[in-house]
C-alpha positions in Angstrom: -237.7 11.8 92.7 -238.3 13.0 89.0 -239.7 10.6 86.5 -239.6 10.5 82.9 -241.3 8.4 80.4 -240.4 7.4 76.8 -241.4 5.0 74.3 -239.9 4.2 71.0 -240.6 1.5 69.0 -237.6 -1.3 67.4 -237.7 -3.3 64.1 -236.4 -6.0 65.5 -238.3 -9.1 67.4 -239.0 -8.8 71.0 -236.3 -11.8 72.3 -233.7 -9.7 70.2 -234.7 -6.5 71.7 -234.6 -8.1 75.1 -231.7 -9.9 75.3 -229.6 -6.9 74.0 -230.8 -4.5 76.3 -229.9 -7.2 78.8 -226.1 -7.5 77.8 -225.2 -4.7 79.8 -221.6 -4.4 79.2 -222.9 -3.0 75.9 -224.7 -0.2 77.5 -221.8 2.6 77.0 -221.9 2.3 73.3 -225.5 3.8 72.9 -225.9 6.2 76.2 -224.5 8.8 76.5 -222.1 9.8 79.7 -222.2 5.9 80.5 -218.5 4.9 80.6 -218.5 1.6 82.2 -221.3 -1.1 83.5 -220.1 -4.1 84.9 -222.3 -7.3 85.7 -221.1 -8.3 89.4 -223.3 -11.1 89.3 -227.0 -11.9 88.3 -228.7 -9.5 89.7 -226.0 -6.7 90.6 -224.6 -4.0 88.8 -221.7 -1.7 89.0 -222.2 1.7 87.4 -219.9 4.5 85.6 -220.8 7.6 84.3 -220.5 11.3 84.3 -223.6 13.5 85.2 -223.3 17.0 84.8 -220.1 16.9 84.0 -219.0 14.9 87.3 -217.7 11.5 87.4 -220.5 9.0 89.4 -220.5 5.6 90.6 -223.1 3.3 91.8 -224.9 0.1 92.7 -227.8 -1.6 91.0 -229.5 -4.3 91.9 -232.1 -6.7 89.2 -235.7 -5.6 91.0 -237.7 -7.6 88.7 -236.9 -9.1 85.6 -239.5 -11.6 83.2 -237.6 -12.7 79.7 -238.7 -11.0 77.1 -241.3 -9.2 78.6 -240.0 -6.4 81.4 -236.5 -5.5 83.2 -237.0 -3.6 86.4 -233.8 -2.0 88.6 -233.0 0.3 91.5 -229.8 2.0 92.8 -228.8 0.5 96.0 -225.4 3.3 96.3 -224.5 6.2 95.0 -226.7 8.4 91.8 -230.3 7.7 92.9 -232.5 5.5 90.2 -234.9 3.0 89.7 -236.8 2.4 86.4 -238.4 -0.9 84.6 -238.4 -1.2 80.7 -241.3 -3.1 78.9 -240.7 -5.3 75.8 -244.0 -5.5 73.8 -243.9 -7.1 70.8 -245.8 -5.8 68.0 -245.4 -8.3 65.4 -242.7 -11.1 64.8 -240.5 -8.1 63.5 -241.0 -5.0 66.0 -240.9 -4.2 69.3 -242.2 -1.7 71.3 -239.8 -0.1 74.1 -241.3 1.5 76.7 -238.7 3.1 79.7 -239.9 4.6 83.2 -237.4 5.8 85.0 -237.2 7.7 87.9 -234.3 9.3 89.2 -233.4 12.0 92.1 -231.2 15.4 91.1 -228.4 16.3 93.5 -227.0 19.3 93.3 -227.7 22.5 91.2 -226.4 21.6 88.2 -228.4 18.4 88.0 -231.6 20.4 89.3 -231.3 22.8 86.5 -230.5 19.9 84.1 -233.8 17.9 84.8 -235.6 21.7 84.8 -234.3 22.3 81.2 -235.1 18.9 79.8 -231.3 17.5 79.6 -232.3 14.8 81.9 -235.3 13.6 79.4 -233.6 15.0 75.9 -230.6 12.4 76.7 -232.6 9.6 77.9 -234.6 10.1 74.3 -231.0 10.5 72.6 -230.4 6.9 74.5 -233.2 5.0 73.3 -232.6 5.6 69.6 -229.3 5.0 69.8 -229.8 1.9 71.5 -232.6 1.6 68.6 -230.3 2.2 65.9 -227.5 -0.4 67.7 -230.4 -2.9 68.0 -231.3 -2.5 64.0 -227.8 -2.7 62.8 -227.6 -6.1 64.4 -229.2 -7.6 61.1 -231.9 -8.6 59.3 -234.9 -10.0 62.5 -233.7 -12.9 64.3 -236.8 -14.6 64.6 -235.4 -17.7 66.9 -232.1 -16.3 68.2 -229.5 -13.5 68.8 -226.3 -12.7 67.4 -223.5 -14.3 70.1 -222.2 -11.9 72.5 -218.8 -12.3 71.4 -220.4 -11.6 67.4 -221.6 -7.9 68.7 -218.4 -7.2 71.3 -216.4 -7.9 67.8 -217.9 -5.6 65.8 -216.7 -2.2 65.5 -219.0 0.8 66.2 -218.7 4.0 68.1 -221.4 6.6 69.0 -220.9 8.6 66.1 -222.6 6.4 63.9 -225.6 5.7 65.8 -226.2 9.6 66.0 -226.5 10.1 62.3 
């Protein structure tokens, strides 16, 4: 298993932070090659993506998971992962984001991918597009989070998180 680390830090209070990372359905818009994630219930996961240019599905199941504070996962089919992200809150406004995630290569084209960085340059790519999705949310929330049906409604694509 390979294993990469990043950190990036959100202006946005930790609960805010949190429970938008935690509404996976959401995941596609920020990260890249993620078509589809699909909550089967509260502590499984259904996965879509495409990795090195091959379509790839699996199971995750909820390791670990403390509100607010940490999320932690592991594949249980399929692409081979596990990772847990930390939610530390800075001050009442910003959060820091810290990601481990470990993951195993099949294949050549995914061995030279994690050799050449890809692997690590699109899990950074990931986390600030998630960042910028996060920001564009608002001004802080510093009790509560936009409604689910609030950020499903509003239109934005990829594209303008990259900028």
């Amino acid at each position: 298993m390979e294993t990469i680390e990043k950190t990036i830090e959100v202006g946005q209070p930790v609960k805010a932070v949190y429970d938008l990372w935690t509404q996976f359905e959401n995941f596609p818009r920020f990260m890249s090659g993620v078509k589809e994630v699909r909550r089967l219930d509260e502590k499984h996961l259904h996965w879509k993506a495409e990795i090195g240019g091959k379509a790839k599905e699996w199971d995750a199941e909820i390791s670990d998971q403390v509100r607010n504070q940490r999320i932690a996962w592991r594949s249980t089919s399929g692409a081979e992962n596990s990772g847990t992200m930390h939610f530390i809150a800075l001050n009442p406004s910003q959060t820091r984001v810290i990601l481990y995630l470990s993951y195993g290569p099949r294949g050549l084209v995914e061995k030279m991918g994690h050799n050449l960085g890809v692997v690590s340059a699109r899990v950074s790519g990931d986390l600030n597009r998630f960042k910028k999705f996060t920001e564009s949310q608002g001004a802080p929330l510093a009790n509560h989070l936009i409604p689910k049906v609030a950020i499903s409604a509003t239109p934005m694509n990829r594209s303008n998180l990259e900028s």
